[in-house]
C-alpha positions as CSV (number, residue, x, y, z in Angstrom):
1,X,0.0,0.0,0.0
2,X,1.3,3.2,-1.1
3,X,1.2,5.8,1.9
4,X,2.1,9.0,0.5
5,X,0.2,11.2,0.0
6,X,1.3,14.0,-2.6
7,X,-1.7,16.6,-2.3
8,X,-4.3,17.2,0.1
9,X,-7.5,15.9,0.3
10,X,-11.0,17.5,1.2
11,X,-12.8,20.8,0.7
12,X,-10.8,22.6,-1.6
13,X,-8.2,20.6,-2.0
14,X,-6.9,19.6,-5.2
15,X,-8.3,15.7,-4.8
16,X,-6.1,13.7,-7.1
17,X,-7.4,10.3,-7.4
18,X,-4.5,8.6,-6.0
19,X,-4.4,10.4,-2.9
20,X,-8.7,10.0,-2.7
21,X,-7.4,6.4,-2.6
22,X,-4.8,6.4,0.1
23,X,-7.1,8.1,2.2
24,X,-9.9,5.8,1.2
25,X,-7.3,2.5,2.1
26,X,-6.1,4.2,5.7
27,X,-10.0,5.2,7.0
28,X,-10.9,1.5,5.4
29,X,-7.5,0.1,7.5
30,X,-7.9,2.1,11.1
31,X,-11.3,2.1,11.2
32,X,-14.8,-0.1,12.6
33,X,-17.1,2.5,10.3
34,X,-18.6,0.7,7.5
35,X,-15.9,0.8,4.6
36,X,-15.2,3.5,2.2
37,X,-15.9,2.6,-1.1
38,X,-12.4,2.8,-2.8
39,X,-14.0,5.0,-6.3
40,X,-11.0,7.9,-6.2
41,X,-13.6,11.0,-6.1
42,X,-14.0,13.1,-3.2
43,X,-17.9,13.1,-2.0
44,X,-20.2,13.1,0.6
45,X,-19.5,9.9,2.0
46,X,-16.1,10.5,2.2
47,X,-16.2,14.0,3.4
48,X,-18.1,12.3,6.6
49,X,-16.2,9.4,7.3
50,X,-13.0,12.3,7.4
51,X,-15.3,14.4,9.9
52,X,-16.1,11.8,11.5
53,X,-12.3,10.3,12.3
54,X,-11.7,13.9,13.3
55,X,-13.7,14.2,15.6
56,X,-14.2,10.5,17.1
57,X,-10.7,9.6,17.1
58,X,-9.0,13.0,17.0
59,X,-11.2,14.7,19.3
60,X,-11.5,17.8,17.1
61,X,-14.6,19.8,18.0
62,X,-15.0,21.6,14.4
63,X,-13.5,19.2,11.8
64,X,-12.1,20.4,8.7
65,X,-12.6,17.8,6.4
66,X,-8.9,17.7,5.0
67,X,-6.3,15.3,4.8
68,X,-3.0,16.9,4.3
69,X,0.5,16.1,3.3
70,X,2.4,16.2,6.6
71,X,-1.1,17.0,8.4
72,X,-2.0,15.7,12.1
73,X,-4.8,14.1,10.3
74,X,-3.0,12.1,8.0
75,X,-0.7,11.3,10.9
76,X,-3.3,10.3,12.7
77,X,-4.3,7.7,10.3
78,X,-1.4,5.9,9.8
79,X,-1.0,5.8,13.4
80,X,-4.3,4.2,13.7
81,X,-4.3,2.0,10.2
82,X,-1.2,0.4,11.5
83,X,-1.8,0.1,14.8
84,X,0.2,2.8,16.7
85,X,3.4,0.5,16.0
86,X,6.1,2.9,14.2
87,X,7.8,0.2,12.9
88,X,4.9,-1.0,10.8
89,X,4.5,2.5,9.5
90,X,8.0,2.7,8.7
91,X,8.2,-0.2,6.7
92,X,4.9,0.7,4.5
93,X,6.8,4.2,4.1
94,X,10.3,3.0,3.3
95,X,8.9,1.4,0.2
96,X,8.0,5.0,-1.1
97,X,11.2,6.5,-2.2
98,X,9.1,9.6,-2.4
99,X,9.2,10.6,1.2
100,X,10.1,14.2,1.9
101,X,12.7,15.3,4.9
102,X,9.5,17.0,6.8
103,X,7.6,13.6,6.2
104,X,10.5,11.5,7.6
105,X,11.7,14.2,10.3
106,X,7.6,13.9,11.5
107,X,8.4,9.6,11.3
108,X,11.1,10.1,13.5
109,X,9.2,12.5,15.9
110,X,6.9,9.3,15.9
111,X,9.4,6.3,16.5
112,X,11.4,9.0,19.1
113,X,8.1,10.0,21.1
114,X,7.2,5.9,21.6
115,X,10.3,4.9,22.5
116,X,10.4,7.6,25.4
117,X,7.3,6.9,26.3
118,X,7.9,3.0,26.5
119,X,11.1,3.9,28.5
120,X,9.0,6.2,31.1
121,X,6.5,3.3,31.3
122,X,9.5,0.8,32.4
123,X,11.1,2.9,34.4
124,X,7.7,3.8,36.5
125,X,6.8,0.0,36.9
126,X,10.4,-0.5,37.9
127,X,9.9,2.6,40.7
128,X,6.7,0.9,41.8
129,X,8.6,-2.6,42.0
């Protein structure tokens, strides 16, 4: 599964088909909605099932409807399609020799931020010991 995601998605947005599709795959991957019909064009349904993520799993009170290259919304995804694990979403990423530096500098922002907090988490059960 290609990951990247060249142009934005949503409300205007410039929509290209393939990156309809990623989106499509991730909300069908990190989701329990009904699928999303994988079609390439941008409509209603879609434009829900984005609200919708953004505000049941983001917690954003005013969704926007956009999916963005680099986005906390298309971070988001990945971090739910492949299960929070870093790893995973490296190697679905490492296959795209598209990556920008911002999109890999956010990847290691990822991996970095887990491992710290999997450290704290070992180092409070070993305090509690």
């Amino acid at each position: 599964m290609d990951v990247h995601l060249h142009r934005g998605v949503g409300p205007g947005r410039p929509n290209r088909p393939l990156d309809v599709g990623t989106v499509e795959d991730l909300l069908n991957r990190g989701t329990n909605e009904l699928p999303v019909k994988w079609n390439g064009l941008v409509g209603p349904t879609l434009l829900d099932h984005i609200s919708r993520f953004q505000h049941d799993v983001m917690h954003v009170r005013t969704p926007d409807q956009r999916v963005d290259p680099g986005g906390g919304t298309l971070r988001e995804l990945l971090r739910t399609a492949f299960g929070g694990d870093p790893r995973l979403l490296l190697a679905s990423l490492l296959d795209d020799t598209r990556m920008s530096d911002k999109e890999l500098t956010e990847l290691r922002k990822l991996i970095d931020l887990r491992r710290r907090s999997k450290t704290q988490a070992a180092q409070t059960e070993k305090n509690r010991g």
